[in-house]
C-alpha positions as CSV (number, residue, x, y, z in Angstrom):
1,X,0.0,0.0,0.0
2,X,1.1,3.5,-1.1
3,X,2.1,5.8,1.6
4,X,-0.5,8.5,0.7
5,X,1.5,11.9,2.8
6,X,4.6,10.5,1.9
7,X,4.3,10.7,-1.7
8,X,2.3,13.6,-1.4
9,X,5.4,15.4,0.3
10,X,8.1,14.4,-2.1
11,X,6.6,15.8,-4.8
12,X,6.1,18.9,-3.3
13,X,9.8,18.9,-2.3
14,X,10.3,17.9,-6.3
15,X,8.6,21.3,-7.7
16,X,7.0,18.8,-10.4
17,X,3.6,18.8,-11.3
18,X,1.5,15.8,-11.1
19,X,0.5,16.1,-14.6
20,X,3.6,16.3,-15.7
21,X,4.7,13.3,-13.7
22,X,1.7,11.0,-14.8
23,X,3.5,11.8,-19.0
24,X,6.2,10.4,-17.2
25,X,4.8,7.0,-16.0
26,X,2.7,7.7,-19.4
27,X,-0.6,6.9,-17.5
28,X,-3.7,9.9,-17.2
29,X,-3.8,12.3,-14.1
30,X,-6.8,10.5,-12.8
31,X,-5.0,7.1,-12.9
32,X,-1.6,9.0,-11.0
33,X,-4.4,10.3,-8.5
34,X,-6.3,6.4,-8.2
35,X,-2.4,5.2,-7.8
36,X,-2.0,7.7,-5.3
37,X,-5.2,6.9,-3.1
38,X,-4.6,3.5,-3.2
39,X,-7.7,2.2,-5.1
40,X,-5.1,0.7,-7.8
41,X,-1.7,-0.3,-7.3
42,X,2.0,1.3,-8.6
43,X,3.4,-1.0,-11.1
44,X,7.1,-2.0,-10.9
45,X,8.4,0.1,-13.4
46,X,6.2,2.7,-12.6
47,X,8.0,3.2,-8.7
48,X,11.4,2.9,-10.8
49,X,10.0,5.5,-13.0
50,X,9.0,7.7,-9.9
51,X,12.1,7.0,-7.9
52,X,14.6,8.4,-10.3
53,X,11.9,10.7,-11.3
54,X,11.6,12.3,-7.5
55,X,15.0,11.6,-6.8
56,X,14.2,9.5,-4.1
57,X,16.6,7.3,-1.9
58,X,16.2,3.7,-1.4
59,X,14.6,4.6,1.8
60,X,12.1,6.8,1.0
61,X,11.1,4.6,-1.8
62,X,10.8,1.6,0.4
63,X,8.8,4.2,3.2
64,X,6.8,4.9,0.3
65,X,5.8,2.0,-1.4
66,X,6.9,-1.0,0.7
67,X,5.0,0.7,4.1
């Protein structure tokens, strides 16, 4: 399960948009925003995306996504 206020915070810290980061995982807002709430789950590749994406350690992706 996604850790909602985690995620939530290190794109803030990023300065990206969640638009923009949804081309990046090339999925729609709303499916970034489902991903996000937890009623679907992050793929894989699309937390490897993300990670290098947000610049995010080991750590916070495990915090994140492994919680």
């Amino acid at each position: 399960m996604t850790n909602t206020k985690l995620l939530l915070e290190a794109i803030k810290r990023s300065g990206l948009k969640k638009e923009w980061i949804s081309r990046q995982l090339n999925i729609t807002a709303t499916a970034l925003h489902m991903k996000m709430t937890n009623k679907t789950e992050f793929k894989a590749s699309e937390i490897i995306k993300l990670t290098k994406v947000l610049l995010l350690t080991k750590k916070q992706r495990d915090d994140i996504f492994l919680s």
